[in-house]
C-alpha positions as CSV (number, residue, x, y, z in Angstrom):
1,X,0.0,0.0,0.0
2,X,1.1,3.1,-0.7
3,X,1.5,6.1,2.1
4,X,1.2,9.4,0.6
5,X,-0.3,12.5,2.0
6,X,-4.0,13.3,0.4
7,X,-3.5,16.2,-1.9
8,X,-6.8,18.2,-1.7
9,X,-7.8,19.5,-4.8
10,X,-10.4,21.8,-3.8
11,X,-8.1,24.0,-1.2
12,X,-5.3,24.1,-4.7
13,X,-7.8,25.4,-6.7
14,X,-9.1,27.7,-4.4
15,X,-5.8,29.0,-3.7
16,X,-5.0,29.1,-7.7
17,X,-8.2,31.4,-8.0
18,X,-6.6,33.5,-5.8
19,X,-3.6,33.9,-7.7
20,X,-6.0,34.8,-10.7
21,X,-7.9,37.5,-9.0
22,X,-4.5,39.0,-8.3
23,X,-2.8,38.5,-11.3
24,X,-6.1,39.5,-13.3
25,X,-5.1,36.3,-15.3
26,X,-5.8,32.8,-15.7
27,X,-4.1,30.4,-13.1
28,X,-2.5,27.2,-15.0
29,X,-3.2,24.5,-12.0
30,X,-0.8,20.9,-12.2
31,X,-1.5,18.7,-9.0
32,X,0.7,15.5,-9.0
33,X,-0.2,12.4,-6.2
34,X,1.8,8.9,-6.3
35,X,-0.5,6.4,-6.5
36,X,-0.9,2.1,-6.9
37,X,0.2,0.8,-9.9
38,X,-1.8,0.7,-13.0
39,X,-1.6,-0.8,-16.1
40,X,-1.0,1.9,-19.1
41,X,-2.9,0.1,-21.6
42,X,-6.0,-0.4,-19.5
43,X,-5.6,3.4,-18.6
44,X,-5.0,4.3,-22.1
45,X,-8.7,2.1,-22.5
46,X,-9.9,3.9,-19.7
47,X,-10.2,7.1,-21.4
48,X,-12.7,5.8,-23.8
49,X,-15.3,6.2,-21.3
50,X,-15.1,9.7,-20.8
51,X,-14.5,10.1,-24.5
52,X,-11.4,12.1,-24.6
53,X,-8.3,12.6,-26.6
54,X,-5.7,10.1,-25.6
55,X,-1.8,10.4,-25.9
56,X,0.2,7.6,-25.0
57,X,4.6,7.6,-24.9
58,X,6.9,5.0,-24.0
59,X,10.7,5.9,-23.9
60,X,12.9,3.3,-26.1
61,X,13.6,1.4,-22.8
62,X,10.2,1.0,-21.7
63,X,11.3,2.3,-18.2
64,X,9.5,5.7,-19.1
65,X,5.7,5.6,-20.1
66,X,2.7,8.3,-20.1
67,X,-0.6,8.1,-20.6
68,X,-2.3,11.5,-21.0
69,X,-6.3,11.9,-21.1
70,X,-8.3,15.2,-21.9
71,X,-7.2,18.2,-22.8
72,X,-6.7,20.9,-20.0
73,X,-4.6,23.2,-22.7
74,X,-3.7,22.8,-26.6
75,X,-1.0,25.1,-28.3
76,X,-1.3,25.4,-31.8
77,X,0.3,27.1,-34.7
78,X,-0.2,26.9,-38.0
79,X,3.0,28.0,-38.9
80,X,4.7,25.6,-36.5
81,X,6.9,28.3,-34.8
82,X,9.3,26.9,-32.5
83,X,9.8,30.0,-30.8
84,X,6.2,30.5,-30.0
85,X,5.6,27.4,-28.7
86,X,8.7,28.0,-26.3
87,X,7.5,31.3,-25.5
88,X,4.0,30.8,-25.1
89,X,4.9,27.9,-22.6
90,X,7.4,30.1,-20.9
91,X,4.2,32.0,-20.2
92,X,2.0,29.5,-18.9
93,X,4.6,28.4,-16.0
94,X,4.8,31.9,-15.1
95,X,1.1,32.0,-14.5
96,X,1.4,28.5,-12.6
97,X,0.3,26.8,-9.3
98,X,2.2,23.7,-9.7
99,X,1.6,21.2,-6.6
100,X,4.3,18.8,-6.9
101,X,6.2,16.5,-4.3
102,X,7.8,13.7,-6.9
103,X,9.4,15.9,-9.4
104,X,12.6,14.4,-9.3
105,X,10.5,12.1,-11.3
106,X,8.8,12.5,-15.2
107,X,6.0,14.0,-13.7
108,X,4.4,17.3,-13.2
109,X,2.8,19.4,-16.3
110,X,3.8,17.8,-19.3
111,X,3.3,19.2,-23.2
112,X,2.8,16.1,-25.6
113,X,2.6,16.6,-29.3
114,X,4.2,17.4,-32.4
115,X,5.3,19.3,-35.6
116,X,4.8,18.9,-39.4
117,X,7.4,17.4,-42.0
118,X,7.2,20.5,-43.7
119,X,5.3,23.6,-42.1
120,X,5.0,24.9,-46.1
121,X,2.4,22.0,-46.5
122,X,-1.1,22.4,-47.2
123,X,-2.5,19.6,-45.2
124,X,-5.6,18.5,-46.9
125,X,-8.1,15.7,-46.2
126,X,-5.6,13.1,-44.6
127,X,-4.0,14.7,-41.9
128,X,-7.2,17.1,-41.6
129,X,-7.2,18.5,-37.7
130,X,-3.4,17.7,-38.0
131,X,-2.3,21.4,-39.2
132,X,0.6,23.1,-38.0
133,X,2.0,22.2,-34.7
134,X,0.1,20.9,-31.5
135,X,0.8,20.3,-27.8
136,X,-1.7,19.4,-25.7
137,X,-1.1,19.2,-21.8
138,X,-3.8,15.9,-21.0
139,X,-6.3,16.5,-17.7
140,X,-5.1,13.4,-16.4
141,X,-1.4,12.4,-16.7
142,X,-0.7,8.8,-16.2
143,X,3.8,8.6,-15.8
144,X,4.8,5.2,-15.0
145,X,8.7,6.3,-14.0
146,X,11.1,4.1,-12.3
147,X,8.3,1.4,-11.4
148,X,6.4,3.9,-9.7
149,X,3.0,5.3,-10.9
150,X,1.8,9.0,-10.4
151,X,-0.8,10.8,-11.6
152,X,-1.0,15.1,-12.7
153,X,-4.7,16.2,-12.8
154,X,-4.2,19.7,-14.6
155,X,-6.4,22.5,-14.8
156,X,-7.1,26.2,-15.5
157,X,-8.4,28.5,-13.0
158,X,-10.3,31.2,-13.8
159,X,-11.2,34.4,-11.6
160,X,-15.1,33.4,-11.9
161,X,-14.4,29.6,-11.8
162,X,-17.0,27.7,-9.7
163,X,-14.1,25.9,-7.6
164,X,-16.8,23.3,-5.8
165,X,-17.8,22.3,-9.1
166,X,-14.7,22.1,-10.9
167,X,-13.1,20.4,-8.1
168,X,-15.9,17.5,-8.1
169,X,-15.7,17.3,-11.5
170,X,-12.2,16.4,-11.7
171,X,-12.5,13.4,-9.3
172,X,-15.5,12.5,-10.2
173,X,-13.7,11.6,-14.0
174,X,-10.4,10.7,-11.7
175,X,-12.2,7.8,-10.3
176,X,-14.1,6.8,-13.2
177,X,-10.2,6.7,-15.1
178,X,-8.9,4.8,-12.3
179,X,-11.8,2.8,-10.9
180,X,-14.2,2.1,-13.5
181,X,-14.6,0.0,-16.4
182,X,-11.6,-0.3,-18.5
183,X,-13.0,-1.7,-21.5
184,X,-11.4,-4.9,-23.0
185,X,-8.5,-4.4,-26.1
186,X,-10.5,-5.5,-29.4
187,X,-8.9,-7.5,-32.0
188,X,-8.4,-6.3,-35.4
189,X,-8.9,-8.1,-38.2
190,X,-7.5,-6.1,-41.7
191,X,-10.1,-7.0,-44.3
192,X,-8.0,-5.0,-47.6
193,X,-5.0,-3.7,-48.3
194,X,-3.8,-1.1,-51.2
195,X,-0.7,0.1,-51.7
196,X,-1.2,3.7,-53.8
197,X,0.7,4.1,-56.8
198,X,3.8,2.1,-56.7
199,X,4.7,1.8,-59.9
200,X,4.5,5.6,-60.3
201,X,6.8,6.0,-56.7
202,X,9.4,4.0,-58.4
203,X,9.5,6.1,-61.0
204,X,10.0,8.9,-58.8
205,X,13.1,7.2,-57.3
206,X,15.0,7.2,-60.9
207,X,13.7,10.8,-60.9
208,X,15.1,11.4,-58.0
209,X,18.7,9.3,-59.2
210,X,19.0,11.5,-62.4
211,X,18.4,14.5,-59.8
212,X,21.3,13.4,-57.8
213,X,23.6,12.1,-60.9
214,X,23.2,16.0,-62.0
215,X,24.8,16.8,-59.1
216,X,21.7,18.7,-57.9
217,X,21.6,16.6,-54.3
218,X,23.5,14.0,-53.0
219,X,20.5,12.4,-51.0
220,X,16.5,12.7,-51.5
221,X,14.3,10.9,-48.9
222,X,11.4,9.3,-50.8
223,X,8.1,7.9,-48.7
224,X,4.9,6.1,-49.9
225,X,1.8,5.0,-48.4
226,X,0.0,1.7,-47.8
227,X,-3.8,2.2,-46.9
228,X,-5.6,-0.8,-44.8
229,X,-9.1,-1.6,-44.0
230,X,-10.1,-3.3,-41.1
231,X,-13.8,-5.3,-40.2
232,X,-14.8,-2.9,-38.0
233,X,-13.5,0.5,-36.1
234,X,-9.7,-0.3,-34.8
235,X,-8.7,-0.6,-31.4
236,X,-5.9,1.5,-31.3
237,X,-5.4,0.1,-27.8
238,X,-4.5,-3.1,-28.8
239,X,-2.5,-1.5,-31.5
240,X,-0.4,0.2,-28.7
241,X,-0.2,-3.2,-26.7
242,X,1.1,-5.3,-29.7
243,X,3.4,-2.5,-30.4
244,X,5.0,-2.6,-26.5
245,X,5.3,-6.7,-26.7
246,X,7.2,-6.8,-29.7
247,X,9.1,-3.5,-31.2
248,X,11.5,-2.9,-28.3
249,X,14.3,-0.4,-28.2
250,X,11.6,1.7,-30.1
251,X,9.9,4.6,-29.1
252,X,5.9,3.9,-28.7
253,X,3.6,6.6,-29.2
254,X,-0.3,7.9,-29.7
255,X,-1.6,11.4,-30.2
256,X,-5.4,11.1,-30.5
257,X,-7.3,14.5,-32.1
258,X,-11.5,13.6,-32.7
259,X,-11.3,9.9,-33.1
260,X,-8.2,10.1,-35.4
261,X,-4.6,8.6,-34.1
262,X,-1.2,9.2,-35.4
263,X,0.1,6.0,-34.0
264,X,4.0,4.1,-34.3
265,X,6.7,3.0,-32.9
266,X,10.3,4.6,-34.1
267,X,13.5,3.7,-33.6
268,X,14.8,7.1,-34.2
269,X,15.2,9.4,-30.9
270,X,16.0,12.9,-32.5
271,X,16.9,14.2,-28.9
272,X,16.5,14.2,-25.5
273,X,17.3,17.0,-23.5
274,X,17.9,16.1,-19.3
275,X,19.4,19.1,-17.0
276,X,20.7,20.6,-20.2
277,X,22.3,17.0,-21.1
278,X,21.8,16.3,-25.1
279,X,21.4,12.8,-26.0
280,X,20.7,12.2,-30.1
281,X,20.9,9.6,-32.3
282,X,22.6,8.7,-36.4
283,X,20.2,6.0,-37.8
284,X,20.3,5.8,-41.5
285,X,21.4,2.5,-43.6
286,X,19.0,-0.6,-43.2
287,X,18.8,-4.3,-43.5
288,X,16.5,-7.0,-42.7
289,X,17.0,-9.4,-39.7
290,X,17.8,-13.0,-40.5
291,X,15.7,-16.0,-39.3
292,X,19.0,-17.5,-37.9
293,X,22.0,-16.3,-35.9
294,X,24.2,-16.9,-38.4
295,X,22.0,-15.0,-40.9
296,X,20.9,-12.4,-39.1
297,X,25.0,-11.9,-38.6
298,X,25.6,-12.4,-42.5
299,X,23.2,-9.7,-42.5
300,X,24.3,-7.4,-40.1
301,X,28.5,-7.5,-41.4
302,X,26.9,-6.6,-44.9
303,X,24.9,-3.8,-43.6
304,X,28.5,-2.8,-42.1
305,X,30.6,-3.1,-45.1
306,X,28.1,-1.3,-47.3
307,X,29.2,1.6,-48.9
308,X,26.3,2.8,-50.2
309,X,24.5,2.3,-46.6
310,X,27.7,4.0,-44.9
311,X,27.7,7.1,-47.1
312,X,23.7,7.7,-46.4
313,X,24.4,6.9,-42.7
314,X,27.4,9.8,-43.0
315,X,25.5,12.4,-44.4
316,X,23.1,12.3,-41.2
317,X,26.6,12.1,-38.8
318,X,27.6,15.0,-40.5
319,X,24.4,17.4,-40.1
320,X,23.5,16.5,-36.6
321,X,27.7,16.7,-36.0
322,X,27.7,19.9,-37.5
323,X,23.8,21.5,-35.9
324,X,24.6,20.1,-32.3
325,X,28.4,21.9,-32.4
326,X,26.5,25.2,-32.6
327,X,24.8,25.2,-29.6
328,X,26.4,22.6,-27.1
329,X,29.9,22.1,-26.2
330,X,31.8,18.4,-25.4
331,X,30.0,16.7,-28.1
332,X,30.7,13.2,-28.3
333,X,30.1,11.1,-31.5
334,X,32.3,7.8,-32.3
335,X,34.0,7.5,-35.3
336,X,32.5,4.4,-36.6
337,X,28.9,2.8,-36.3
338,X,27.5,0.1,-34.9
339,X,24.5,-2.0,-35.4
340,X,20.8,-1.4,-33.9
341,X,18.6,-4.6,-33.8
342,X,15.0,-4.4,-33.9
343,X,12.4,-7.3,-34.8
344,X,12.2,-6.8,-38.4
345,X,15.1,-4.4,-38.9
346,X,18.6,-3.3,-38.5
347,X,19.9,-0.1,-38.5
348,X,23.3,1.6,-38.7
349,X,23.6,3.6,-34.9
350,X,25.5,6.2,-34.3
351,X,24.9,8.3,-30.8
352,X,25.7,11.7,-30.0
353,X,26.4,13.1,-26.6
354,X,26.7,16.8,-25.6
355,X,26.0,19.4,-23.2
356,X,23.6,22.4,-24.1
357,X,25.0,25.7,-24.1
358,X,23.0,28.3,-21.8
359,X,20.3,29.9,-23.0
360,X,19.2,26.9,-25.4
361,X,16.2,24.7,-24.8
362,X,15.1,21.3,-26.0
363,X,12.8,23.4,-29.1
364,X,15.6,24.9,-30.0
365,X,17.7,21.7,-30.7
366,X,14.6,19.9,-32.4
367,X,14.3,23.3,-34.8
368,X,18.1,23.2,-35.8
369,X,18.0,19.4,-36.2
370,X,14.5,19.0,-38.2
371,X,14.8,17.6,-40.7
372,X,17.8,15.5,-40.7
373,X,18.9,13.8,-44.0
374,X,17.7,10.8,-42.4
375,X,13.9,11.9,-43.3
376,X,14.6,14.7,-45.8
377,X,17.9,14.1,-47.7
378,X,20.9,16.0,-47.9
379,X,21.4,19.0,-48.8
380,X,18.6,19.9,-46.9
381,X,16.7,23.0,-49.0
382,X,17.9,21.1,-52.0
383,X,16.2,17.9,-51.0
384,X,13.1,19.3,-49.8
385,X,12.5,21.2,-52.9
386,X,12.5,17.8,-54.8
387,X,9.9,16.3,-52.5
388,X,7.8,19.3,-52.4
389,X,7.7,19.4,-56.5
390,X,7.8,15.4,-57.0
391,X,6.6,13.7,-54.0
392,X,2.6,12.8,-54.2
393,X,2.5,11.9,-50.4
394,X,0.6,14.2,-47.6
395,X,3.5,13.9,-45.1
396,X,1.5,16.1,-42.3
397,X,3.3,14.4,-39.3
398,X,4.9,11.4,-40.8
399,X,8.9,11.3,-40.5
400,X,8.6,15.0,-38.1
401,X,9.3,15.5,-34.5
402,X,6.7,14.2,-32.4
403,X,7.5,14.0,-28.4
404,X,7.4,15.9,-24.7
405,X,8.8,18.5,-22.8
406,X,8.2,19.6,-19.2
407,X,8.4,22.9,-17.1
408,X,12.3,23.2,-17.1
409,X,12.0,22.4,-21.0
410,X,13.3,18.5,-20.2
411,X,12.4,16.3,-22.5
412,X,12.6,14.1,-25.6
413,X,11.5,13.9,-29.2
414,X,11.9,10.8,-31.7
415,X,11.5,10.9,-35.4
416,X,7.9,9.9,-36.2
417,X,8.5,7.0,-38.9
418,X,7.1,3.6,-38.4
419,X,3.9,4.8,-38.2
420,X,0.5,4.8,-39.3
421,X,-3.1,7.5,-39.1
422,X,-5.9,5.3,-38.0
423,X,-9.2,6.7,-38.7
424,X,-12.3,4.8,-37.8
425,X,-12.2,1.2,-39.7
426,X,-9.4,2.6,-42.5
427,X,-5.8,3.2,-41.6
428,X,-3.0,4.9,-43.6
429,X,0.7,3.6,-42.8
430,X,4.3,5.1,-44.3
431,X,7.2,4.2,-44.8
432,X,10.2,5.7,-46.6
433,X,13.9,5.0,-47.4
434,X,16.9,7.3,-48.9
435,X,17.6,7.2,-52.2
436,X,21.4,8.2,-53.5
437,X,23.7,7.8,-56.8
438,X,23.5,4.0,-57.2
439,X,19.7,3.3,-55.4
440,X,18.0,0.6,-57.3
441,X,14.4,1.4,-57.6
442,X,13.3,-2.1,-56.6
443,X,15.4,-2.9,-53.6
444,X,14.4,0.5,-52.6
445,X,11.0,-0.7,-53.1
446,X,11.0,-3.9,-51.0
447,X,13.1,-1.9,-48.3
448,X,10.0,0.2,-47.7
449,X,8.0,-3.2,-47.5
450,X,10.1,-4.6,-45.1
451,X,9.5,-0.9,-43.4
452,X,5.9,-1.5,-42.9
453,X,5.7,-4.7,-41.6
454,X,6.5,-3.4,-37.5
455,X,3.1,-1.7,-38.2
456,X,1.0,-4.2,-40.3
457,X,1.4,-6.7,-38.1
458,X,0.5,-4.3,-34.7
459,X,-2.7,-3.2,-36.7
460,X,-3.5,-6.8,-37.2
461,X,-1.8,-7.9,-40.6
């Protein structure tokens, strides 16, 4: 049983609407209690029944997860400024009454969300209600740190709020979240599967080859899509609990807007930011695994030793070498990569470590970083003109910073690939792979099969 001292909500609000009457402003409240253990996914299943948004995020290690329910405040900007977002949240913790005893721990009020591929997109009808950038800060936060479980209950406190009512309101949907039904994962069952338009995207990647042989670009990152439908509406619950049982040292995530889910799990950290601490990540140059050890070596000592995987794996060393020296100091990168197992894939790993210089936050690292030739290509402008002109993919979030940051600006993004939009009974996955001097459009082909497989078989397939 755990011993922790009743936090009463009704005497923090009331002393948050205080705070409002004298600042004439709106008081942003964040109340964090420890409490028993609880499953995410049944949490994350949970927030059906109060019909809210739902963001789930587990950390590549699975030692870090959140579940976040509700929506006590969004940020969103069209034009996906980082500096307004960092700005505009500066602004909400000055106008704070933040009750928390455990934050030496992930907890506390917590911004989940992310930013588009390419801000210059017009996002039409399949990332509609995806526009721009969004962070929403859930109602109720669920952080499972360190196997220990708190929950944040965050609200905003108005100089006219009705505190007796908001304050029974919140545990009123507290218990239910905690106590009530959690309703059963459903299984999903894919009934069709169309892949749009390959023929045409590999004709786009000896476009792209003749773009690079005229010495226009050395790297262009082409994606494509793959849409699925299922029986009936998908459970992205159980899409989220597959995804945890078998895509470790991945990054798991959900960002739920009106029934619609951006869901994946990526390999790909693009930063982490802890006590102005930088942690990023190389990943570029792929190759299957094998059914045996000595195949899935074979495979891995190829990956290695090719040179057409090394030089796309080098061009992503180079940028984030080149971005993260202009704002940190002891930057640490290894000279040579090593190999990242997953369960379909291997990837090409090289990690950078530095030390933020003063003054910087975690937005401003994922703005100089995004996007990295990884997603994009190399040079950047150069490739991202090509994909603007040639590519027939809506990106909206897919292969774009999508991730957390706290109070202090702590915090971690990953690069949103491995991913699919879910949308009722229909589903939209992507996938993508880099295409230099000598890419073959038919092994690039298959290499973007083999890329959505971690997701086909999560949403049933």
């Amino acid at each position: 049983m755990i011993e922790t001292k009743e936090i009463k909500i009704d005497g923090v609000l009331q002393s948050a609407q205080k705070q409002s009457i004298d600042k004439s402003a709106p008081t942003f409240v964040s109340v964090t209690e420890q409490i028993e253990w609880i499953d995410p996914i049944d949490f994350f299943q949970a927030g059906k029944t109060i019909e809210e948004n739902r963001i789930y995020w587990s950390s590549a290690d699975q030692k870090t997860q959140f579940v976040g329910i509700g929506e006590a405040k969004l940020f969103h900007d069209h034009d996906a400024s980082y500096q307004d977002l960092k700005e505009k949240w500066k602004q909400t913790m000055k106008n704070s009454w933040i009750v928390n005893p455990y934050d030496q721990y992930k907890t506390g009020p917590i911004a989940f969300g992310g930013f588009p591929f390419d801000a210059k997109e017009k996002v039409e009808e399949l990332w509609e209600g995806f526009n721009g950038n969004q962070f929403r800060v859930p109602t109720f936060l669920l952080t499972i740190d360190k196997n220990k479980s708190f929950l944040t209950t965050t609200v905003y406190v108005e100089q006219g709020s009705k505190i007796d009512q908001l304050a029974a309101d919140l545990i009123t949907r507290k218990n239910q979240l905690l106590h009530g039904h959690k309703p059963a994962c459903q299984k999903n069952q894919i009934v069709l599967k169309h892949e749009v338009d390959p023929a045409e995207w590999k004709k786009l990647v000896t476009k792209a080859t003749t773009a690079i042989n005229l010495q226009q670009v050395d790297k262009i990152v082409l994606a494509r899509e793959l849409q699925i439908e299922f029986d009936e509406v998908c459970d992205t619950g159980q899409v989220l609990d597959r995804l945890q049982k078998t895509q470790k040292n991945s990054f798991i995530f959900a960002w739920e807007k009106d029934h619609v889910c951006f869901i994946g799990a990526t390999p790909e950290r693009l930063v982490k930011v802890d006590n102005q601490q930088l942690f990023s990540t190389c990943l570029a140059g792929t190759a299957p695994r094998g059914k045996t050890k000595e195949e899935d070596n074979y495979f891995g000592e190829q990956l290695l030793q090719d040179q057409k995987n090394r030089n796309e794996h080098q061009f992503v060393v180079d940028m984030i070498k080149e971005a993260v020296r202009s704002f940190a100091k002891y930057v640490k990168i290894p000279e040579e990569p090593v190999l990242y197992p997953l369960k379909n894939l291997q990837h090409l790993f090289t990690p950078v470590e530095a030390e933020l210089d003063e003054g910087y936050t975690l937005l401003d690292v994922v703005e100089k970083l995004h996007p990295t030739p990884a997603l994009c290509g190399f040079p950047r402008e150069s490739s991202l003109a090509f994909i603007r002109e040639f590519e027939q993919l809506e990106r909206g979030w897919y292969g774009a910073p999508i991730g957390w940051f706290d109070q202090h600006f702590d915090g971690e993004f990953a690069v949103a690939i491995r991913s699919a939009l879910v949308s009722g009974d229909k589903a939209s996955l992507f996938a993508g792979c880099g295409v230099v001097q000598d890419s073959d459009p038919e092994i690039e082909y298959q290499e973007t099969n083999i890329k959505f497989t971690p997701m086909l078989q999560a949403l049933g397939g």
